[in-house]
Every structure is written in C-alpha cells, then in structure tokens.
C-alpha positions in Angstrom: -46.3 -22.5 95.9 -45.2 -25.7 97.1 -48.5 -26.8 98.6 -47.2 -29.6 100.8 -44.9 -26.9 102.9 -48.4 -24.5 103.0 -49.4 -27.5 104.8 -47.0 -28.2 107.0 -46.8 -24.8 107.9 -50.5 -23.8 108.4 -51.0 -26.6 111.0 -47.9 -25.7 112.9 -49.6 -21.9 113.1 -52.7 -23.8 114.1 -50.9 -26.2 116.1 -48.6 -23.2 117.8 -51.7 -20.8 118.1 -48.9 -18.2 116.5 -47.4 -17.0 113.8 -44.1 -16.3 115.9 -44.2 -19.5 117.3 -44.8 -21.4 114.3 -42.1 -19.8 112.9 -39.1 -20.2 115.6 -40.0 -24.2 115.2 -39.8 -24.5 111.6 -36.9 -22.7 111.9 -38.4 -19.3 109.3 -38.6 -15.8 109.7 -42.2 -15.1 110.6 -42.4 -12.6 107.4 -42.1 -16.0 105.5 -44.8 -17.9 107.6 -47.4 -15.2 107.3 -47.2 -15.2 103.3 -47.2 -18.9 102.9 -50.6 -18.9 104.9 -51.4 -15.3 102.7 -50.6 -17.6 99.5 -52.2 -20.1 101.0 -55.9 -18.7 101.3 -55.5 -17.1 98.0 -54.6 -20.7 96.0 -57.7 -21.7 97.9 -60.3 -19.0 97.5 -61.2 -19.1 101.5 -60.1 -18.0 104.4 -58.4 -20.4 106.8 -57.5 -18.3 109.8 -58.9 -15.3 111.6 -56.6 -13.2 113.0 -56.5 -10.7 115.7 -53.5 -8.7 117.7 -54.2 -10.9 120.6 -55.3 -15.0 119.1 -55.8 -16.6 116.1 -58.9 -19.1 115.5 -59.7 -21.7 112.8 -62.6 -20.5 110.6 -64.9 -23.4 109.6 -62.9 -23.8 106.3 -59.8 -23.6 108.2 -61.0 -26.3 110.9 -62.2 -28.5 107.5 -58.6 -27.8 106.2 -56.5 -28.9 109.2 -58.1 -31.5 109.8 -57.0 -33.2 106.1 -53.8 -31.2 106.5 -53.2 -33.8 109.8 -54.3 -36.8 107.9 -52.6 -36.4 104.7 -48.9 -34.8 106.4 -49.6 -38.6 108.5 -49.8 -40.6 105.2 -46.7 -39.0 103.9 -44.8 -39.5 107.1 -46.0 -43.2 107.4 -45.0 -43.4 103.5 -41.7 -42.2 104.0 -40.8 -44.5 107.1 -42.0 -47.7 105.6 -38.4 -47.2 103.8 -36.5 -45.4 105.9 -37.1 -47.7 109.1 -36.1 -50.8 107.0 -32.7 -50.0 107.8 -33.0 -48.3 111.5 -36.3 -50.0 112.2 -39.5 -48.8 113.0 -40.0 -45.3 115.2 -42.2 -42.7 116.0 -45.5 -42.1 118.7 -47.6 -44.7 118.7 -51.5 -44.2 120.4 -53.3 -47.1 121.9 -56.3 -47.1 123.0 -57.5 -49.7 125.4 -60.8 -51.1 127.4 -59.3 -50.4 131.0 -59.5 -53.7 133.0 -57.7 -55.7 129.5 -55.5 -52.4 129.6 -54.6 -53.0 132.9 -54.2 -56.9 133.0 -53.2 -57.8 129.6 -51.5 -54.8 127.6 -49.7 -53.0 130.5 -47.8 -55.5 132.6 -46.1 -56.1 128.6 -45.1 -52.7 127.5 -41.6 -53.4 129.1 -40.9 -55.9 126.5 -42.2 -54.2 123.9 -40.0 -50.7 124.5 -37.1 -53.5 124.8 -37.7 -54.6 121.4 -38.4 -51.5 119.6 -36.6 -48.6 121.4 -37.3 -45.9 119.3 -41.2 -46.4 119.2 -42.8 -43.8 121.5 -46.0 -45.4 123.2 -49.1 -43.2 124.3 -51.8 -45.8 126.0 -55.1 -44.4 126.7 -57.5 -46.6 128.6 -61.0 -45.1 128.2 -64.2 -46.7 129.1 -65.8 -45.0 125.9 -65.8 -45.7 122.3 -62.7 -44.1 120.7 -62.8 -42.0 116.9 -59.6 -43.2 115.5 -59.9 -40.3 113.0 -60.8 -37.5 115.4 -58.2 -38.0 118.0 -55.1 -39.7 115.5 -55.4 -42.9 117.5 -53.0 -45.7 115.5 -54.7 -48.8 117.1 -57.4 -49.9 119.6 -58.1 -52.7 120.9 -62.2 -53.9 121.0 -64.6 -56.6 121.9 -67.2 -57.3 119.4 -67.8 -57.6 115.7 -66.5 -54.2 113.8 -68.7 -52.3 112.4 -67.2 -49.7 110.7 -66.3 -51.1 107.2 -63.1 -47.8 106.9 -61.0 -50.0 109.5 -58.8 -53.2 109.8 -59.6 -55.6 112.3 -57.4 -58.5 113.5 -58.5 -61.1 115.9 -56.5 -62.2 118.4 -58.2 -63.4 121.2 -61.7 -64.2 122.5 -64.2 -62.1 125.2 -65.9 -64.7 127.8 -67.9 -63.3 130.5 -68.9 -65.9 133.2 -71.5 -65.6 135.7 -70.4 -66.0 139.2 -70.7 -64.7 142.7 -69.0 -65.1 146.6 -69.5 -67.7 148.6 -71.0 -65.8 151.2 -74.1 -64.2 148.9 -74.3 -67.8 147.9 -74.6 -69.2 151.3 -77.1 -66.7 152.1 -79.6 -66.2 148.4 -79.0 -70.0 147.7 -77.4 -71.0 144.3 -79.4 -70.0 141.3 -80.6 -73.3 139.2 -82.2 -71.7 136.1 -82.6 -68.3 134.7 -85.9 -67.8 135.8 -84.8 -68.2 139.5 -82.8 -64.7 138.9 -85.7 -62.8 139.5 -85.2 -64.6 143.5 -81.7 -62.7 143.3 -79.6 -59.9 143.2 -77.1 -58.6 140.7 -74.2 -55.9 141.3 -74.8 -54.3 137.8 -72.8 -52.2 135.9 -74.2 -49.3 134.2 -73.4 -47.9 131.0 -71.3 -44.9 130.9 -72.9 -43.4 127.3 -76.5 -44.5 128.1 -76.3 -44.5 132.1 -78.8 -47.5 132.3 -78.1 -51.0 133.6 -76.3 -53.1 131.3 -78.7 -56.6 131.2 -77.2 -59.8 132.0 -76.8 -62.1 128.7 -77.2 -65.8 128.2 -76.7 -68.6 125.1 -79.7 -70.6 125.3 -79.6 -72.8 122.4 -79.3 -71.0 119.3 -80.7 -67.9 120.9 -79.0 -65.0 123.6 -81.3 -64.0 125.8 -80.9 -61.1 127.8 -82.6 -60.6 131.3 -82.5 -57.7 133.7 -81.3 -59.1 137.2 -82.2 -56.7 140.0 -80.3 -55.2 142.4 -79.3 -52.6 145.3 -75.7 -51.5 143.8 -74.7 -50.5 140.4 -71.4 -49.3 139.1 -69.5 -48.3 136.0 -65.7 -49.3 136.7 -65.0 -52.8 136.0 -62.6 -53.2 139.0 -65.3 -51.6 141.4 -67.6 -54.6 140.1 -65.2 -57.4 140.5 -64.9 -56.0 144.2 -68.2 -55.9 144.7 -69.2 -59.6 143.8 -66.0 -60.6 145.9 -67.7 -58.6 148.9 -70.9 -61.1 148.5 -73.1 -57.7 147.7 -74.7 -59.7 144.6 -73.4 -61.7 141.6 -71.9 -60.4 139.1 -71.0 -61.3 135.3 -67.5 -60.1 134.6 -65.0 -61.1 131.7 -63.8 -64.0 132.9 -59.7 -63.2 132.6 -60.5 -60.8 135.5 -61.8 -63.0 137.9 -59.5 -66.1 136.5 -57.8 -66.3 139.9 -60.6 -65.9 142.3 -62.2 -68.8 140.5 -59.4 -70.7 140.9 -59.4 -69.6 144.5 -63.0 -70.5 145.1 -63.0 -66.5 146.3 -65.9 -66.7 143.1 -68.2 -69.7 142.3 -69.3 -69.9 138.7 -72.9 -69.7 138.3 -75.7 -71.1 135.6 -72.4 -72.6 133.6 -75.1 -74.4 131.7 -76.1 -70.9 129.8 -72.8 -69.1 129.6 -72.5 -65.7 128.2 -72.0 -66.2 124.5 -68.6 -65.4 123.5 -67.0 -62.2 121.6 -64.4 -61.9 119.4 -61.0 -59.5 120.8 -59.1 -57.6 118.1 -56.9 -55.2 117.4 -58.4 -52.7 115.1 -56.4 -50.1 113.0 -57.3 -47.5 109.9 -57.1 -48.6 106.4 -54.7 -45.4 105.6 -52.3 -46.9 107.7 -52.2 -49.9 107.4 -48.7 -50.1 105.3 -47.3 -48.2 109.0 -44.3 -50.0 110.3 -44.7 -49.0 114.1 -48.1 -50.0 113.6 -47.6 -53.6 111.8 -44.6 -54.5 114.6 -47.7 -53.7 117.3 -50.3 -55.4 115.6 -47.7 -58.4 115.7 -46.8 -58.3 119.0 -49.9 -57.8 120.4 -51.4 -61.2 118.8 -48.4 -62.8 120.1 -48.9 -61.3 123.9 -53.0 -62.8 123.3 -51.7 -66.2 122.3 -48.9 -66.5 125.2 -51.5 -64.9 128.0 -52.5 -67.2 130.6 -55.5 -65.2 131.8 -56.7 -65.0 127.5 -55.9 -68.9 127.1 -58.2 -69.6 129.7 -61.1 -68.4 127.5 -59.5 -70.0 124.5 -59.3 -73.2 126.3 -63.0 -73.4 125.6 -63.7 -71.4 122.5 -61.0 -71.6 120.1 -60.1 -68.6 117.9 -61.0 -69.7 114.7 -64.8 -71.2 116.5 -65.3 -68.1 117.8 -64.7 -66.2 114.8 -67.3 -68.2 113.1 -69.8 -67.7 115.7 -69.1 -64.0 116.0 -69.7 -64.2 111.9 -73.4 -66.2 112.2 -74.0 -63.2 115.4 -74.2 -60.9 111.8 -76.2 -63.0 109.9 -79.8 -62.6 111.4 -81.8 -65.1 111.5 -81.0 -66.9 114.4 -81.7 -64.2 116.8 -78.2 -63.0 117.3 -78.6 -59.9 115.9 -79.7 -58.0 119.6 -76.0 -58.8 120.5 -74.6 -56.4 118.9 -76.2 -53.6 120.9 -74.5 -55.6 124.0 -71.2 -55.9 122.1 -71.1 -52.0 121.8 -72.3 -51.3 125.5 -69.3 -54.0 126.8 -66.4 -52.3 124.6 -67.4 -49.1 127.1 -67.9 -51.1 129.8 -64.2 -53.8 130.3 
C-alpha cells in the first residue's frame, strides 16, 4: 500500500464528506477509493471512518488521524516547493492572522504590493481579536504583541507595541489634566474589556523599574479597538490606545497625551510562524516583506523613534526574567494580543 496516497486520499473522503466525491476530484473510480480507505484501516488496526447510506463521520482515531494526515501531506508539499519555486518562485495559500486595528492600518493598505510582487501567492487574512492555534486552524503566520510563549514556534521581531495615555480636549477641559497616577481615581477611563475574560483590561504604567497596573473607573467599556479610539475622541473618558492608532490625532491635538512621565512600558511586535515550516518559501518571502513594511511604516517608526528595536528587545527579554517585577506583564501582554 503506498501509505502516502492512503493519506491523501482519506482526508479528501474526509475533506469531501464522500466517497463519490472524493473520488471524481482525485480523478479514481470510487471502487478504488473505498479499498484504499478498507486497506487503510486494516494496515492500521482501527477504524477511521463510520459509514452510513446517508454521511460519513470521523471516529476518534479517524479525527486523531486526519489531523497528522493534514500536517504531514503540508510538510511534504512545503518540501517539494522549496525546489520547485526556485525556478517559478514561491506559490500557494498563504493564512495570516492579524490583531484587527494593526490589520487594518499596517498589513492591509500593503497587500497590493505584496500580490504585485508575488503573483502566484494566494493570501487569506484573518483579523480576529482572539488568540489564534496555528496548528488547529493551518494558520502559516500571525502577527503578535508580546513575548512568545510557546517554545514549538518561530518568532521574528519587527517592530515595537507603544500604548500612550491620552484623552480629548474637551474631557480635559472639563476633569482637569491628570498630574500623577494617584489623581486617576478623580477620573474616568473608556475601558476596553477583554473578549476571553469579559473583565476590564487595567491601565498599565512603567514606574521605575516596576509596571504598575491600576484600575481607572468609568461609565463606558468596549471591546473593538476602533469603537475605543472613538470614544476618547468624543471626550467620554481617556483612553490608553496603541499609539500608531491615534498617531494623527496627536499630531492634530484631536488627543492630548497624558502622564508621559509613566508611559506604558513597551512590547515587542513580531511575526510568528511554526517550526515545521519554517524552510516554506511563501512563508520566508512574507516573513521578509513584512519586516520591511514595519521598518518603512510611518505610523510603526513613530514608536521606534523612542524605543529602538534592538532596546526593546532587551527590555521585553528582562520582562522574563523575574525579579524586577515584570513578570505580571505578561498576563497584560496576552489580554492586549486579543485586545489591538
């Protein structure tokens, strides 16, 4: 039995939901598709399929199967185009995952010059406003804010995450501008709450070698980052956005930056890939272009103007080291890669 065609053709069944239909696609008469999966479940002692006159379902060996069918039929088609596209360069679909407000400003507005330059390279962007298994749902590359975690992934940085504190004239001219943190508790916030936990994301601060995080109170809370923004500019509270989305509206003086003197510490941006596909060529010329888009953004330079790349790489490393009372940023990092 050639055991990488069972393959092949047991996640078409699966993928077709039918023998028939599995068959017309690979191009085989059914007869032949029903006793590759027959041979199939015999070479591996279970049963992968159950099968009525009116649906097929995945067993839970079969579900266990497919799912290393779909990872291992990937490596081999990655293996194979990391020579084929030398010659006709890189192709194939590409997922990207994205928080939506960078999505939106940063990755979008871009895609036209990156279909230009790689024409055959099918792109499917989702921009989700919850954490993302790469594994689970055959996403090629994510972008996230925040140390990485997960020691089975690659992570490139290629940009920094500055939130600023800030908030309309107008709430300004009617609170009073806030002097130190403890005269928050005299104000109030738009917050933003989190979509996994549905509580109210704290606001965060870098006072000396500590972050310190402190629940601002308010009247309004949201969980889209654009809804936010819109709120702060309507003088309903202040808010603490990233600041490459309220770049312009600083500039403007539509937004005052507040309590400058404790900023929000800063988070690395990278682009964040699996270790099994690493050698991919659709996904290196991404990776690539990508840290080139970062570099050449005006809204990104803005926060590297003030935190370098290589700085903030080695302040997001000390955030991992304990002992300096970083450490409770990491719960933060993963709330904001939900949250922008």
């Amino acid at each position: 039995m050639d055991r990488l065609q069972a393959m092949q053709v047991f996640t078409r069944v699966v993928d077709a939901n039918s023998f028939t239909l599995a068959a017309d696609s690979l191009d085989m008469p059914r007869a032949t598709v029903s006793t590759i999966i027959r041979k199939l479940e015999g070479h591996l002692g279970v049963r992968l399929l159950n099968r009525s006159t009116r649906k097929l379902s995945l067993t839970p060996d079969g579900a266990a199967y497919y799912e290393r069918c779909v990872d291992i039929l990937s490596e081999v088609e990655d293996a194979e185009a990391s020579f084929l596209d030398r010659a006709r360069g890189p192709r194939g679909r590409l997922r990207i995952d994205a928080p939506p407000s960078m999505g939106r400003l940063v990755l979008i507005p871009k895609l036209c010059e990156f279909h230009e330059r790689y024409p055959d390279i099918e792109l499917v962007v989702g921009l989700s406003d919850r954490p993302v298994d790469m594994v689970q749902e055959a996403v090629d590359c994510v972008l996230r804010i925040g140390e990485l975690k997960d020691s089975s992934l690659i992570a490139k940085r290629i940009g920094v995450f500055k939130s600023v504190s800030c908030a309309a004239p107008a709430y300004l001219a009617r609170y009073g501008t806030p002097r130190t943190l403890d005269e928050l508790s005299r104000h109030r916030a738009v917050n933003y709450f989190s979509s996994r936990t549905g509580r109210d994301i704290d606001w965060s601060f870098k006072v000396g070698d500590e972050v310190v995080d402190i629940p601002v109170e308010g009247v309004l809370s949201v969980n889209d980052a654009d809804a936010y923004v819109m709120a702060g500019l309507a003088g309903f509270g202040m808010i603490q956005p990233p600041r490459y989305m309220v770049a312009p509206h600083l500039e403007s003086g539509a937004l005052v930056e507040v309590l400058d003197e404790w900023a929000p510490p800063p988070m690395p941006i990278s682009v964040v890939y699996q270790q099994s596909r690493h050698l991919s060529p659709k996904v290196h010329v991404f990776v690539d272009w990508i840290t080139e888009v970062f570099r050449r953004c005006d809204l990104m330079k803005k926060c590297l103007a003030d935190y370098p790349l290589d700085e903030a790489c080695r302040f997001a490393g000390a955030m991992t080291g304990g002992g300096h009372g970083l450490r409770e940023i990491l719960e933060r990092q993963n709330q904001l890669e939900s949250t922008f």
